[in-house]
VEXLUMLUM-460207 format. One record per residue: x negated, y, z of N, C-alpha, C, CB in turn; residue in one letter; residue number from 1. Coordinates in Angstrom, 1 decimal. Glycine has a CB too. Layout:
! residues N
+--------+--------+--------+--------+--------+--------+--------+--------+--------+--------+--------+--------+--------+-----+
|     nX |     nY |     nZ |    caX |    caY |    caZ |     cX |     cY |     cZ |    cbX |    cbY |    cbZ | residu | num |
+--------+--------+--------+--------+--------+--------+--------+--------+--------+--------+--------+--------+--------+-----+
|      X |      Y |      Z |      X |      Y |      Z |      X |      Y |      Z |      X |      Y |      Z |      A | NUM |
...
+--------+--------+--------+--------+--------+--------+--------+--------+--------+--------+--------+--------+--------+-----+
END
This chain:
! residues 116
+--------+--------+--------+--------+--------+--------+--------+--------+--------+--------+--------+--------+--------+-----+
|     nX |     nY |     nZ |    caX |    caY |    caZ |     cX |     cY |     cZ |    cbX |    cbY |    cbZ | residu | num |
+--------+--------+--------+--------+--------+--------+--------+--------+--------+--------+--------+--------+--------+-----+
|  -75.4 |   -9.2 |   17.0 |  -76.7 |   -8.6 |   17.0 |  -76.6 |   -7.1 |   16.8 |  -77.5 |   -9.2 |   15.8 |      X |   1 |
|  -75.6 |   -6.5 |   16.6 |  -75.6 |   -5.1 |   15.9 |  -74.9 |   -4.7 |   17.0 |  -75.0 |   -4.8 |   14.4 |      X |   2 |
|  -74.8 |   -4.8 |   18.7 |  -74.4 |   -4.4 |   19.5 |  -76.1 |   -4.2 |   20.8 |  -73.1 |   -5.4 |   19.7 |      X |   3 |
|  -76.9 |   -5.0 |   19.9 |  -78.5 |   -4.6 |   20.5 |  -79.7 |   -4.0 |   19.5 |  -79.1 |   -6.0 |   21.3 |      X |   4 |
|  -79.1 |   -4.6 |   18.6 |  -80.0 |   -4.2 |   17.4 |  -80.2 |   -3.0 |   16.3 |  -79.9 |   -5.3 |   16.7 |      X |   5 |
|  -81.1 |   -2.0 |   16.2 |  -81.2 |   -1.2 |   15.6 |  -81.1 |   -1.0 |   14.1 |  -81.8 |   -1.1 |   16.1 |      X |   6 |
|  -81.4 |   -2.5 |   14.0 |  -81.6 |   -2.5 |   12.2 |  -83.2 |   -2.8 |   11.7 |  -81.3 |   -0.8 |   11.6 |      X |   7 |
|  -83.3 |   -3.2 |   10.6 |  -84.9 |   -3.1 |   10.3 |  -85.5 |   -2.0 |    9.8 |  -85.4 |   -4.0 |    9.4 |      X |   8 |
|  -85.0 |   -1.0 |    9.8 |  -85.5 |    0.6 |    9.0 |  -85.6 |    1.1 |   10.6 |  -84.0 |    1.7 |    7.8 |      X |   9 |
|  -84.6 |    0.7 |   11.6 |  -85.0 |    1.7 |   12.7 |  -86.0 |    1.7 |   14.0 |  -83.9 |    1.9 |   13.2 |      X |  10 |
|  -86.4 |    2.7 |   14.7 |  -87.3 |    2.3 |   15.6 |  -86.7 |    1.3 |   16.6 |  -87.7 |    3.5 |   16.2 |      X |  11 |
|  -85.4 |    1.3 |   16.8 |  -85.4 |    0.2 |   17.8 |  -85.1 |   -1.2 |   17.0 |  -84.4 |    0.6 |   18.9 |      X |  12 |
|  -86.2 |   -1.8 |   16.2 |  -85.9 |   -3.3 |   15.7 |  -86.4 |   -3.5 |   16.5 |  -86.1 |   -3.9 |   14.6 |      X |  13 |
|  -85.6 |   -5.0 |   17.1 |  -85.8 |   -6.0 |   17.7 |  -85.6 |   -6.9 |   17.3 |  -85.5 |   -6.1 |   18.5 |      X |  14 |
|  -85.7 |   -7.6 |   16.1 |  -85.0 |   -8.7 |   15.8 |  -86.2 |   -9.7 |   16.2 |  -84.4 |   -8.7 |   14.3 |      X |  15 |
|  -85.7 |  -11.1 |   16.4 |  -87.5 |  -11.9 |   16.7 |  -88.3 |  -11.7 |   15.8 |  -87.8 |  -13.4 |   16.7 |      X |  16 |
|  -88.4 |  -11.9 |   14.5 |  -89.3 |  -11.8 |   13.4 |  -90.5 |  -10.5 |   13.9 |  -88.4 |  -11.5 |   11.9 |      X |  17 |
|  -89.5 |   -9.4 |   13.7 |  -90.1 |   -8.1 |   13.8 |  -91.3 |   -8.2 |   15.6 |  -88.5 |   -6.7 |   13.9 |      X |  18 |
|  -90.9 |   -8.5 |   16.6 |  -91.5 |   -8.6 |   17.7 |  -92.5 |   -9.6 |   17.9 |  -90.6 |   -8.6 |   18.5 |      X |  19 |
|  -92.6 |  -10.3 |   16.9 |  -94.1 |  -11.2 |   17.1 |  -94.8 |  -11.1 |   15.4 |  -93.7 |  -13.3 |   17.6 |      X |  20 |
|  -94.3 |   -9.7 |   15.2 |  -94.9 |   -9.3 |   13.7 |  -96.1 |   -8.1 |   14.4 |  -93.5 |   -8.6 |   12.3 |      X |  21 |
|  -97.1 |   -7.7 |   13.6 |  -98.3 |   -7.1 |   13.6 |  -97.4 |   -5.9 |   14.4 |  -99.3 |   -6.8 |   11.9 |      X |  22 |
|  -97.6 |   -4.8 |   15.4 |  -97.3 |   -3.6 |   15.6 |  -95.7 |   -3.7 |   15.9 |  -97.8 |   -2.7 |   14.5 |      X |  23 |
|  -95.5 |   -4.9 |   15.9 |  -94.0 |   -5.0 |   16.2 |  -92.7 |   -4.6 |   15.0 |  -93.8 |   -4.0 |   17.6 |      X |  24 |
|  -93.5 |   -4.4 |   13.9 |  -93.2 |   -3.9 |   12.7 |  -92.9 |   -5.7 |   11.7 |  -94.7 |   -2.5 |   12.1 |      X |  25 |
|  -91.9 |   -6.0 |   10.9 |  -91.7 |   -6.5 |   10.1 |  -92.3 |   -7.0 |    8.9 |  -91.0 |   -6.1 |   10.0 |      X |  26 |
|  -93.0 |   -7.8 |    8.5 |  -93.9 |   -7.7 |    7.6 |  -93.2 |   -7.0 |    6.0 |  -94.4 |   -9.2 |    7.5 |      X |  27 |
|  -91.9 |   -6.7 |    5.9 |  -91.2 |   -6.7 |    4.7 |  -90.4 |   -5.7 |    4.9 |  -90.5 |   -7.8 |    4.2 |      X |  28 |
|  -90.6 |   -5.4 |    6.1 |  -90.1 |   -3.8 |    6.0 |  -91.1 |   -2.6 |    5.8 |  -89.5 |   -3.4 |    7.3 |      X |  29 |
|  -92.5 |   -3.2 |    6.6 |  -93.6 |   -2.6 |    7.0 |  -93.6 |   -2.3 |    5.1 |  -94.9 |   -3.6 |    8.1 |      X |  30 |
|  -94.2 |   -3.0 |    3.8 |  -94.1 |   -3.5 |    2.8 |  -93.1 |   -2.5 |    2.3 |  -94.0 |   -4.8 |    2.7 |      X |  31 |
|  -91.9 |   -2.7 |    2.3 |  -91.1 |   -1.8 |    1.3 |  -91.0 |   -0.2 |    2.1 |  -89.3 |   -2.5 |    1.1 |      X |  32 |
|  -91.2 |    0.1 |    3.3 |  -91.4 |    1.3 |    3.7 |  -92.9 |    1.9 |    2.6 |  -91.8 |    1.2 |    5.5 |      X |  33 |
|  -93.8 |    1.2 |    2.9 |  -95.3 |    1.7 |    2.2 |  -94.7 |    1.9 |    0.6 |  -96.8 |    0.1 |    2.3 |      X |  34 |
|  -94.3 |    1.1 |    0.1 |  -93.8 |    1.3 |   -1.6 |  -92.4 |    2.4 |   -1.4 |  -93.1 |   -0.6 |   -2.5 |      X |  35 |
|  -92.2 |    3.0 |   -0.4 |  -91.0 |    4.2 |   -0.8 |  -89.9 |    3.6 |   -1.4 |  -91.5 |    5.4 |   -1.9 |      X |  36 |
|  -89.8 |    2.3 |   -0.9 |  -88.2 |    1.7 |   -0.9 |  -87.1 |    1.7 |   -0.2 |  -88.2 |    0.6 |   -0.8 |      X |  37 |
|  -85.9 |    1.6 |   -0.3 |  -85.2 |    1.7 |    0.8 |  -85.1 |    0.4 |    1.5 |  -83.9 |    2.1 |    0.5 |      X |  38 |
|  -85.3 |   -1.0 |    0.9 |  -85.3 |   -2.4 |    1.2 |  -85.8 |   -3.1 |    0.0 |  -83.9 |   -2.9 |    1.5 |      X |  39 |
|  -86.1 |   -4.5 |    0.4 |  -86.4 |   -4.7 |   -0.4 |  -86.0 |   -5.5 |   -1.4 |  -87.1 |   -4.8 |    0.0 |      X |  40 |
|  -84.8 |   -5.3 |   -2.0 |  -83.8 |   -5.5 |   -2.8 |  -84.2 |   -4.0 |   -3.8 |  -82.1 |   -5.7 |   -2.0 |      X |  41 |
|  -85.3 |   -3.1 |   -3.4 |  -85.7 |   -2.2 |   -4.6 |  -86.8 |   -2.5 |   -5.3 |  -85.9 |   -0.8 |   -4.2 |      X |  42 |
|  -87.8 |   -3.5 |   -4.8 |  -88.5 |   -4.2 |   -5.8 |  -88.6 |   -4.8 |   -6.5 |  -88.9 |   -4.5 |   -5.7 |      X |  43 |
|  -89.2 |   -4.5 |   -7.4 |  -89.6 |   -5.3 |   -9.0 |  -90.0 |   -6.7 |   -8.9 |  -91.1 |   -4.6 |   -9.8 |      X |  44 |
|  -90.9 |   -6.7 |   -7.4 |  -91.4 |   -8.3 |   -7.3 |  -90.6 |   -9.1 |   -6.7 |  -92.7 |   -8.5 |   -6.6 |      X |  45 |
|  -89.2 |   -9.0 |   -6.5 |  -88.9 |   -9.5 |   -5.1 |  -88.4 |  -11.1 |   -5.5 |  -87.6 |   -8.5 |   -4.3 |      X |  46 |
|  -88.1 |  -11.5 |   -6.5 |  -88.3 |  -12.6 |   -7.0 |  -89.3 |  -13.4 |   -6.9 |  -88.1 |  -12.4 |   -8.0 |      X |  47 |
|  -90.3 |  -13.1 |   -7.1 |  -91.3 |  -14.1 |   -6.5 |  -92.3 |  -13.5 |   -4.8 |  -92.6 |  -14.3 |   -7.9 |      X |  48 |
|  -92.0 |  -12.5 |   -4.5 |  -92.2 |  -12.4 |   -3.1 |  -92.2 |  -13.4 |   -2.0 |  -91.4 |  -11.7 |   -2.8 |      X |  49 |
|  -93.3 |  -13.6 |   -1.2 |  -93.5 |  -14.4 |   -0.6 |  -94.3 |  -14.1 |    0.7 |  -93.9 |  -15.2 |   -1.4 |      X |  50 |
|  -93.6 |  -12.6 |    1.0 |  -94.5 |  -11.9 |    2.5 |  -93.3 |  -12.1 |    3.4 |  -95.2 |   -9.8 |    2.5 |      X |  51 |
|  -93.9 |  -12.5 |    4.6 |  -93.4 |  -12.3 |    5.7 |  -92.0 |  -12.8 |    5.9 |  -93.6 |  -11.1 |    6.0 |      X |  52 |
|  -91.0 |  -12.6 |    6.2 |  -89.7 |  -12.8 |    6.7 |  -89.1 |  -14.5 |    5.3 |  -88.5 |  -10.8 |    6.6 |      X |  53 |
|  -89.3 |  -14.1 |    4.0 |  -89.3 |  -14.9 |    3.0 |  -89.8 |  -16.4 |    3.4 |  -90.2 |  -14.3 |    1.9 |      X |  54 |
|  -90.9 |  -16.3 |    4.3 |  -91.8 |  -17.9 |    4.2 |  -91.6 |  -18.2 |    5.5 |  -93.7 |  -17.9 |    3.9 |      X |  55 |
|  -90.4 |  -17.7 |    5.8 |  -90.1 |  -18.0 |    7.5 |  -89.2 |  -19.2 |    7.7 |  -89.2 |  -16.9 |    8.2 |      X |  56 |
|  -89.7 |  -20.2 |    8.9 |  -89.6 |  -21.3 |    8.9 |  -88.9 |  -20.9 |   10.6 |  -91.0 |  -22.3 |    8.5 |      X |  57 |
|  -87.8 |  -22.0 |   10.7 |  -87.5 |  -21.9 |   12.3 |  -86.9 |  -23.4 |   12.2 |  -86.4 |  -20.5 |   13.0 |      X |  58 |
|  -87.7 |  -24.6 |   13.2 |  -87.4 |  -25.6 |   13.4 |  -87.8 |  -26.3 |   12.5 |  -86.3 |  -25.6 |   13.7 |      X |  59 |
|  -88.6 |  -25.8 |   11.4 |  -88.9 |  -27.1 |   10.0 |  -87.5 |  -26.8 |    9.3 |  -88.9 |  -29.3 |   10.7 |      X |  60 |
|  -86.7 |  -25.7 |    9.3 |  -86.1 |  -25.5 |    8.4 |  -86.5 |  -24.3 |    7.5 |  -85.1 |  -25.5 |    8.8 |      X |  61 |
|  -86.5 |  -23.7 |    6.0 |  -86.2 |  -22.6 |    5.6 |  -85.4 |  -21.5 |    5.8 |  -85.9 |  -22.8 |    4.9 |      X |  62 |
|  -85.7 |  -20.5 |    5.8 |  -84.8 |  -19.2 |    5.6 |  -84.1 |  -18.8 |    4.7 |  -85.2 |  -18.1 |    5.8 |      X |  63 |
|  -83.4 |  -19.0 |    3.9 |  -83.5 |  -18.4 |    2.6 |  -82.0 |  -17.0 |    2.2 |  -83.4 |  -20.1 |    1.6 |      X |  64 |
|  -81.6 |  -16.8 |    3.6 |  -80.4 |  -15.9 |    3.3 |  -80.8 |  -14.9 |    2.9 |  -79.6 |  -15.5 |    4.3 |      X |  65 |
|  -81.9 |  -14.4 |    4.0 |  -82.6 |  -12.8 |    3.7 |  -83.0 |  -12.7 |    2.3 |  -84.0 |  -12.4 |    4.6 |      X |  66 |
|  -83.7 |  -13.6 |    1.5 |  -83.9 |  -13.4 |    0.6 |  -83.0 |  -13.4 |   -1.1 |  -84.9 |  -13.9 |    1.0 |      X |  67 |
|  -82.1 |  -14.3 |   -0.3 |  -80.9 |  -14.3 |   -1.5 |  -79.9 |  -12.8 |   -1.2 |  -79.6 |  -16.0 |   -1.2 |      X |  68 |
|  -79.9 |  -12.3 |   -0.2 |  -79.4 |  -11.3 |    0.1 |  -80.3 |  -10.0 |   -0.8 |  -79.4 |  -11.2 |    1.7 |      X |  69 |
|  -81.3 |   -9.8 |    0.2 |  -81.8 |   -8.9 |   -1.1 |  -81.9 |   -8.9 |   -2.5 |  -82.6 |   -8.7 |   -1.0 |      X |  70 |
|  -82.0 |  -10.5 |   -3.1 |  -81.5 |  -10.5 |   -4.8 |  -80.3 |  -10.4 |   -5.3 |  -81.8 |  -11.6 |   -5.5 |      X |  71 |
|  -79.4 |  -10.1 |   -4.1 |  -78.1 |  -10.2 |   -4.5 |  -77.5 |   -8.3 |   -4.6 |  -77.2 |  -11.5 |   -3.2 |      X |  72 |
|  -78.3 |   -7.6 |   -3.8 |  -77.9 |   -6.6 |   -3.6 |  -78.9 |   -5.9 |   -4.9 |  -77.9 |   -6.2 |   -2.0 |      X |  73 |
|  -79.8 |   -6.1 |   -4.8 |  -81.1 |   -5.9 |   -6.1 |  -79.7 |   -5.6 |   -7.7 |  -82.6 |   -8.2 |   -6.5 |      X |  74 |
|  -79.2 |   -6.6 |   -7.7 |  -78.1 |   -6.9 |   -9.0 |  -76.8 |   -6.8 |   -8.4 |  -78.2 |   -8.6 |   -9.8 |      X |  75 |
|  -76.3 |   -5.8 |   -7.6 |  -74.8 |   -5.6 |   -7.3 |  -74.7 |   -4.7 |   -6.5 |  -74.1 |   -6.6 |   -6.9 |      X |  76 |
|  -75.8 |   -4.0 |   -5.9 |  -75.7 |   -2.7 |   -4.4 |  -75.2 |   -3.5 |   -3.5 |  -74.5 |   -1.2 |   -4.5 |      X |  77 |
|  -74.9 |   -2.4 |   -2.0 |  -75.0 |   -2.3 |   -1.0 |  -73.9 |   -2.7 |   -1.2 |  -75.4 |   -1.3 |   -0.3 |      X |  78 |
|  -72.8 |   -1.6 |   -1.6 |  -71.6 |   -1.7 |   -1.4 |  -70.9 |   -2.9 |   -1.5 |  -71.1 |   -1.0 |   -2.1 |      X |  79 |
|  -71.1 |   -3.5 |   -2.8 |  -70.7 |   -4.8 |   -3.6 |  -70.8 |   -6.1 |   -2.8 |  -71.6 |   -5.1 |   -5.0 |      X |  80 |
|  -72.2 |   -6.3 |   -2.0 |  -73.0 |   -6.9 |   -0.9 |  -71.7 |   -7.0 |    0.1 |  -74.5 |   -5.8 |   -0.2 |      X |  81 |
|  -71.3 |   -5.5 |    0.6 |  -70.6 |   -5.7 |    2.1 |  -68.9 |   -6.4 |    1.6 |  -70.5 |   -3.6 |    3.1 |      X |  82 |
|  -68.4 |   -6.0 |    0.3 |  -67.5 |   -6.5 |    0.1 |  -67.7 |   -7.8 |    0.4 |  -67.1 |   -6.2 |   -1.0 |      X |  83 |
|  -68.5 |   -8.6 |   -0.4 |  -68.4 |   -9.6 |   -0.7 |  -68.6 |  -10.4 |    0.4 |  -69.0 |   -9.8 |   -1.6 |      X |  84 |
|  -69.7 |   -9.9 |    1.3 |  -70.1 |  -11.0 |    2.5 |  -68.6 |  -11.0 |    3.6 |  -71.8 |  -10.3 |    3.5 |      X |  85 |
|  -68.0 |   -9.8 |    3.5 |  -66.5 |   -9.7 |    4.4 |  -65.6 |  -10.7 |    4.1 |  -65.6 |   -8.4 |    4.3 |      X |  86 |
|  -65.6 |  -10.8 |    2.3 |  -64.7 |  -11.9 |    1.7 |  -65.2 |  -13.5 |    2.4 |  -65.1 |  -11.9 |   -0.2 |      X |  87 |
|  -66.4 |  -14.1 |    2.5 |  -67.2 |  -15.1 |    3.0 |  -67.0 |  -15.4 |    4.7 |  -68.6 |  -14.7 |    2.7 |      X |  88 |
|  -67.2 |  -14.3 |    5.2 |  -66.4 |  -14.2 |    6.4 |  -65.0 |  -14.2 |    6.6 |  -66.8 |  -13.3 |    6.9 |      X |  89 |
|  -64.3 |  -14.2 |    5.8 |  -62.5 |  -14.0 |    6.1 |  -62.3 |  -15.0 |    5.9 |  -61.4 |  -13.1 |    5.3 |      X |  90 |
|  -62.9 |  -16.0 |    4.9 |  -62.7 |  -17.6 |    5.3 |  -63.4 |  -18.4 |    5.5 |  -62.2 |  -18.2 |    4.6 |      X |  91 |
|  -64.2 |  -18.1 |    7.1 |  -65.1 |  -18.9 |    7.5 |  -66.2 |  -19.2 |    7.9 |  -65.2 |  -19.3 |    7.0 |      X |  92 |
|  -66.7 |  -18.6 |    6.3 |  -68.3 |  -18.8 |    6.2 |  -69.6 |  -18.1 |    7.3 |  -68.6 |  -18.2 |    4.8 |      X |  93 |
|  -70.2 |  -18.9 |    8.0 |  -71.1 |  -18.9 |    9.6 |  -72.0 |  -18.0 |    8.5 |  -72.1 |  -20.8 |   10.5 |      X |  94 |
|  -72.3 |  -16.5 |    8.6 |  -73.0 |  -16.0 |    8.2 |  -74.4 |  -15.7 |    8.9 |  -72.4 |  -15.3 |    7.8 |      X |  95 |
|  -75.5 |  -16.1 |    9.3 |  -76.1 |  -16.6 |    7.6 |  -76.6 |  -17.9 |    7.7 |  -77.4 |  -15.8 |    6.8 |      X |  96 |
|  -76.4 |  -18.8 |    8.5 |  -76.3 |  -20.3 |    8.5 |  -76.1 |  -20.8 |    8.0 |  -75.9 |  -20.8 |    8.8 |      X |  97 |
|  -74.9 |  -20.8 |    7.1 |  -74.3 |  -21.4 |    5.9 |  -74.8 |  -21.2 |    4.5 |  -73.0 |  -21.1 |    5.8 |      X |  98 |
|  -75.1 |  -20.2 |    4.5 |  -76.3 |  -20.0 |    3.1 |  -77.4 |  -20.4 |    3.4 |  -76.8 |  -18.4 |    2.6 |      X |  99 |
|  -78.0 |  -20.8 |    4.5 |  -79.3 |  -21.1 |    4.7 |  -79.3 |  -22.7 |    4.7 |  -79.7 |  -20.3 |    6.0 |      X | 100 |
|  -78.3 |  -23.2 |    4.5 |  -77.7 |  -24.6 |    4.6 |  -77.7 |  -25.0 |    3.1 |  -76.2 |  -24.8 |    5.3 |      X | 101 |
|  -77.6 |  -24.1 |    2.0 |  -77.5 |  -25.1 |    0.9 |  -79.0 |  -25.4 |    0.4 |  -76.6 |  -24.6 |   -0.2 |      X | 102 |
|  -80.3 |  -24.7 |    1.0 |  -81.1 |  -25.7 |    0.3 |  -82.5 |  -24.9 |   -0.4 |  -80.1 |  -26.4 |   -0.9 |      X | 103 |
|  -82.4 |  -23.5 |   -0.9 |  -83.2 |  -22.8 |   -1.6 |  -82.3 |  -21.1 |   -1.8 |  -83.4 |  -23.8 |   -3.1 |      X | 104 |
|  -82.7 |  -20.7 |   -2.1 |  -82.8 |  -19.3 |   -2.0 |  -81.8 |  -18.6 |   -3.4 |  -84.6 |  -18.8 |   -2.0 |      X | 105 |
|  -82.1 |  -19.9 |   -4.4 |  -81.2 |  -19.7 |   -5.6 |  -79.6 |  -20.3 |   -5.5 |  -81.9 |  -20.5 |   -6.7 |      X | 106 |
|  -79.8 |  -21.4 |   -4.7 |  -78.4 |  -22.0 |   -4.1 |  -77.9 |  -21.3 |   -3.3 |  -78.2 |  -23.1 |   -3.4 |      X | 107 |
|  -78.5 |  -20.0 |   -2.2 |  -78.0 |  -19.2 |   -1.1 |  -77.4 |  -18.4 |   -1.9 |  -78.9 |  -18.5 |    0.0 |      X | 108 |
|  -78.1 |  -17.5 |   -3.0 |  -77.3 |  -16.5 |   -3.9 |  -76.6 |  -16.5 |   -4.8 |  -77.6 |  -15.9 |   -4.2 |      X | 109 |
|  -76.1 |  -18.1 |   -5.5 |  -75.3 |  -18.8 |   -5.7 |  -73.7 |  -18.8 |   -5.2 |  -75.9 |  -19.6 |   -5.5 |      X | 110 |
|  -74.2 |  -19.5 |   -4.2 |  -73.1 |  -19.2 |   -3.0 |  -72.2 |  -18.2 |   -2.8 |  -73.7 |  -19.1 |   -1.9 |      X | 111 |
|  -73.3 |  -17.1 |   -2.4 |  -72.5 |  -15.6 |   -1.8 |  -72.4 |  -15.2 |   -2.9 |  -73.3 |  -14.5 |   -0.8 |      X | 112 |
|  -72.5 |  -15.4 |   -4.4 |  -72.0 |  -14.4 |   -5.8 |  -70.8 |  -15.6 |   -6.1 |  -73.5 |  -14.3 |   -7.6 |      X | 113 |
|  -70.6 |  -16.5 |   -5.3 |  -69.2 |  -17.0 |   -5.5 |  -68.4 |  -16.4 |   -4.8 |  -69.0 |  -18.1 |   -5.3 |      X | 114 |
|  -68.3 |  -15.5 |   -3.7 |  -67.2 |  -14.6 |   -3.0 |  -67.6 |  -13.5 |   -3.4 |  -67.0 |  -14.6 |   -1.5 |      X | 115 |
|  -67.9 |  -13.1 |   -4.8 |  -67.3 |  -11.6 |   -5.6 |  -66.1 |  -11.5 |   -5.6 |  -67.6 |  -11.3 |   -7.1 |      X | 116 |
+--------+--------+--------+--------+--------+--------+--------+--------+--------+--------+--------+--------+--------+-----+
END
């Protein structure tokens, strides 16, 4: 994806979410841009947040990486984040399929705070 994709901060997001979202904008980027966040792993609410990309369903399944991701980076940074998800990937782990496989959003960041 990061050989077409801009990112969600940049003008060229394309990811699907973002392109059948209001203005082609992200509901949770659109949201932490307005609050002068960098993401939204800088909010206070993000624990019980429940806009846009969070309540996203594809096939009758849950999402729940994006959002274990940002509570994982919320309590460990960016940095700590890229370590750790490289560790998950060096043995294996279908990122983000496999977090999105165990079930809830507390089991996804579960998961990935087990390859600290």
């Amino acid at each position: 994806m990061g050989q077409w994709c801009g990112s969600c901060r940049s003008a060229y997001n394309c990811c699907s979410f973002a392109t059948i979202s209001e203005e082609g904008i992200c509901p949770n980027v659109k949201c932490a841009t307005e609050h002068g966040f960098d993401g939204c792993y800088d909010c206070p609410d993000l624990k019980d947040c429940r806009k846009g990309y969070y309540v996203k369903e594809y096939n009758g399944e849950q999402e729940y990486t994006a959002k274990a991701t940002a509570m994982f980076i919320h309590k460990y940074g960016k940095e700590e984040y890229t370590r750790t998800l490289q560790k998950a990937i060096a043995v294996g782990v279908a990122y983000a399929g496999d977090f999105d496989k165990t079930g809830s959003v507390e089991a996804a960041l579960k998961e990935i705070e087990s390859f600290l």
